[in-house]
C-alpha positions as CSV (number, residue, x, y, z in Angstrom):
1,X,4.2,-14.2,-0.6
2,X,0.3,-15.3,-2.1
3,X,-0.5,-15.6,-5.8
4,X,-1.5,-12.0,-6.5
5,X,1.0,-9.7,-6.2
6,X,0.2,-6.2,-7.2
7,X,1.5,-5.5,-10.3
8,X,-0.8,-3.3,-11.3
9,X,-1.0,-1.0,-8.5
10,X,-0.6,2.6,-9.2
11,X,2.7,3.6,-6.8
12,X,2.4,7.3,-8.2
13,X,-1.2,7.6,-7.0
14,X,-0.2,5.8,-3.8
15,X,2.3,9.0,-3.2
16,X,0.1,11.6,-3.5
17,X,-1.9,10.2,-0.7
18,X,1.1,9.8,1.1
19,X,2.1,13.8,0.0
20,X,-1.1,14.7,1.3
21,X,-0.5,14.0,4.4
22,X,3.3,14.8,4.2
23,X,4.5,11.1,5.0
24,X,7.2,9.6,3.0
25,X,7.7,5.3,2.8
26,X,10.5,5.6,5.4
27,X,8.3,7.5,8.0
28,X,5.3,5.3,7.0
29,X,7.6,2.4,8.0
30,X,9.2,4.0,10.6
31,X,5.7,4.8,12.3
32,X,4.0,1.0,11.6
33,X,7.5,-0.7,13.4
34,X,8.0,-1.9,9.6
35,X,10.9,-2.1,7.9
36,X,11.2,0.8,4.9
37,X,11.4,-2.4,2.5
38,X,8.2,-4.0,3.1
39,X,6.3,-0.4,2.7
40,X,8.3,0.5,-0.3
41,X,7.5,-2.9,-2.1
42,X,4.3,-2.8,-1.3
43,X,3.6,0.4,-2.7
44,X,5.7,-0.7,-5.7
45,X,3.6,-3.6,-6.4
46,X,6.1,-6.2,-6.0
47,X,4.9,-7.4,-2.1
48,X,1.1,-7.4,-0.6
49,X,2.1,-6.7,3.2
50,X,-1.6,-6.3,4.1
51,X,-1.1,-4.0,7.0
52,X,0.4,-1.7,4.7
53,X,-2.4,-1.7,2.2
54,X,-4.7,-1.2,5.3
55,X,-3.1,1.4,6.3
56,X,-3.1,2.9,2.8
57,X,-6.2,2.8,2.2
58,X,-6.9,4.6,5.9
59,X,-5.2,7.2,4.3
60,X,-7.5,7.3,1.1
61,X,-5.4,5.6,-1.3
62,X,-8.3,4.6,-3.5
63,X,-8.9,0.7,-4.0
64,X,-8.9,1.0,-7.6
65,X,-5.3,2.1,-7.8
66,X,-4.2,-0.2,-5.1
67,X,-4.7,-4.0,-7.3
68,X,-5.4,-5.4,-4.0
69,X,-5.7,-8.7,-3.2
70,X,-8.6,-11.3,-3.7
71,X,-9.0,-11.3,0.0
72,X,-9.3,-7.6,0.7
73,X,-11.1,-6.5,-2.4
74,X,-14.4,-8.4,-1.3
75,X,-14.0,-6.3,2.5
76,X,-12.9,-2.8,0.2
77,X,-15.6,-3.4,-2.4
């Protein structure tokens, strides 16, 4: 795992993207060929799996709520 982990991300806001589009962690995971741990702590804030954040953001999860990394908040901003 890198230095910043996101602790400050916003896993509430994270769901209601997810609600929008009726997806859960577990089918998230289930449709990347991840396992339901990785997306559920990266949501959480405690792991940065960047395919996940990718993906979240794809979705519309907005950067601002995500406390993304160093390395993807120069390519989000």
């Amino acid at each position: 795992m890198g230095k910043h982990i996101g602790i400050n991300r916003r896993p509430r806001r994270v769901q209601e993207v997810l609600d929008e589009y009726g997806l859960s962690a577990k089918s998230l995971a289930r449709d990347m060929g991840l396992s339901y741990s990785v997306v559920l702590e990266t949501i959480r804030g405690i792991r940065n799996n960047r395919k996940v954040l990718r993906r979240l953001l794809e979705l519309g999860a907005q950067p601002e709520y995500m406390d993304l990394p160093k390395d993807m908040q120069q390519s989000e901003a």
